[in-house]
Steps between C-alpha positions, in 0.01 A plus 500: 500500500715513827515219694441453870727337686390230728618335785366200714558453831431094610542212278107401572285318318260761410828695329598191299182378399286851402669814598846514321384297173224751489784796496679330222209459281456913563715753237529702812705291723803343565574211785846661626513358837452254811537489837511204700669236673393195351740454225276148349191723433685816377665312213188442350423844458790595229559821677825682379563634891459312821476663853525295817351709656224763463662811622756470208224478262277827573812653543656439125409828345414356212184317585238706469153285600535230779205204499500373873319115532641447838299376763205695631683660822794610303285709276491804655864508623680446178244722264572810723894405512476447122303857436692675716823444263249616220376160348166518364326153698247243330428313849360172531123464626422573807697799551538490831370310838355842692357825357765653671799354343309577175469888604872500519506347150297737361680769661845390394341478109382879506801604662727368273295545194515197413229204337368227748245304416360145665544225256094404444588383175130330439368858462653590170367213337230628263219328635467695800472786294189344305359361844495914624338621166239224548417575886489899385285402246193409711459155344474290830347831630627616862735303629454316869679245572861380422723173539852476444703165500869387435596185652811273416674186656838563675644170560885624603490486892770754504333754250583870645143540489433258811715735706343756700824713504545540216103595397377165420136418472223455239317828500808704462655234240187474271267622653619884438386429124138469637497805732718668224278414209165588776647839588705623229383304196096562590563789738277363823627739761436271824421704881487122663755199444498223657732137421453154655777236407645173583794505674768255439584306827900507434550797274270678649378742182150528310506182263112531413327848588210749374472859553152697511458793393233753537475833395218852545276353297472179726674271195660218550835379325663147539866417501613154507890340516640178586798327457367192531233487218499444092594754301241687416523942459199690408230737639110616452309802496134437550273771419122591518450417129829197459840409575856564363713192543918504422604215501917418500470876635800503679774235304353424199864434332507221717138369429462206240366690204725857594183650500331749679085450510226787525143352574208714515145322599182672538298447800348226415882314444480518135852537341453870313882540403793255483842675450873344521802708510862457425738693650861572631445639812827505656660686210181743520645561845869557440408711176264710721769555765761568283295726309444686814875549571587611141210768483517607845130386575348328822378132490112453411547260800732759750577485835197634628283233386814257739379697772105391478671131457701498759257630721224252407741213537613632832160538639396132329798324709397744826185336487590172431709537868275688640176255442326904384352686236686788384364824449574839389731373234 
């Protein structure tokens, strides 16, 4: 089988810790490159080429898929810059800050024929697939309400994620997996959004907020993220007949057991199925992706689907400045 080619631009966490190990346990990739600056955390990665700086990587011809975990507002920038030299993009979550710089993603994908796809890892984790066969299934009947949460405790004062310019905040850090797993996951197409948060005094970006969501058929879906709280990552469907619950839904590698959980209760609360799932869901994503690029095939998560993301998360932070409800989404 060929091998794709892979470089990573940023020595960030994210890279080190789940990204490039999941490419070396794949038998369809190889770790060629690096780009950064910060020569303490590139050693750790064992690369066989270091860049300085990112130009030199996207344009080494023989790189062939660029992963891009640099902060939020450098998303957009350096995927276009990187698929305009023909470098398929896995792009770290969110894609971009505005719908618009995610149009010109999207754009920049089709027109080079290239694969892009938003790194939502979470969603290739099996479980997600069971929790859609049981909600088409009818078993908590129809579905009408939903509540989303991923909350973690970020104790580094100078985290990039406590700067506003560079796309800090809690909704668009963790709380994308909610609206993500709402919207994309579940498929609640919302006409209203609206997003309350607390704002920190001296960083001035979302640290706690929720997001309501409301859609034709006057149902309501909760998203909560915070910065500031336990970690905790799951979400509920409640139904006319039950409720799904996933539990670890969102970083179950990281969870205690490595499990992800799949209740079903009945509508009286009785527990009516119990099922744990194991899974590699980061090397589910890079196998998908790379699958894509060797057979020539879009992304069952493509740059259209960005485009509803970015807009909701747009929208979410217009109303948290605004003090408004969204509508028309």
């Amino acid at each position: 089988m060929r091998k794709i080619r892979w470089g990573i631009l940023s020595a960030a966490n994210i890279a080190y810790d789940e990204l490039v190990p999941a490419l070396r346990r794949s038998d369809r990739a190889v770790v060629a490159a690096i780009a950064s600056k910060n020569s303490e955390k590139v050693k750790r990665f064992n690369c066989p080429v270091v860049y300085q700086q990112y130009d030199q990587l996207i344009e080494d011809p023989s790189i062939e898929a660029v992963y891009i975990p640099l902060p939020n507002s450098l998303h957009a920038e350096w995927a276009i810059k990187a698929m305009n030299k023909g470098k398929h993009v896995l792009l770290e979550k969110p894609a971009a800050i505005t719908e618009a710089e995610m149009e010109l993603i999207h754009q920049a994908a089709h027109e080079n024929n290239v694969v892009f796809m938003e790194a939502f890892m979470y969603q290739f984790h099996r479980q997600h697939k069971e929790t859609k066969e049981l909600l088409n299934s009818g078993v908590i009947g129809e579905y009408s309400h939903i509540k989303a949460h991923f909350s973690w405790m970020l104790k580094d004062p100078g985290d990039i994620r406590l700067n506003p310019e560079l796309g800090g905040g809690a909704m668009r850090d963790v709380g994308c997996y909610g609206l993500h797993a709402v919207t994309q996951i579940i498929g609640f197409k919302p006409i209203q959004i609206s997003m309350s948060g607390k704002i920190h005094p001296e960083y001035g970006v979302d640290t706690t907020s929720v997001c309501i969501l409301k859609d034709e058929q006057n149902r309501i879906a909760e998203i909560s993220a915070s910065m500031e709280l336990p970690f905790i990552n799951r979400y509920e469907i409640i139904g006319t007949k039950g409720s799904i619950t996933v539990d670890s839904s969102f970083r179950p590698d990281v969870s205690d057991d490595k499990f992800g959980k799949v209740t079903v209760r009945d509508e009286n609360h009785n527990v009516v199925l119990f099922e744990r799932f194991k899974d590699d869901q980061y090397l589910r994503q890079v196998n998908h992706f790379q699958d894509c690029i060797l057979n020539g095939i879009n992304p069952v998560y493509h740059s259209g689907h960005s485009l509803q993301m970015a807009s909701y998360l747009e929208k979410a932070y217009q109303s948290l400045s605004k003090g408004s409800v969204m509508t028309h989404i």
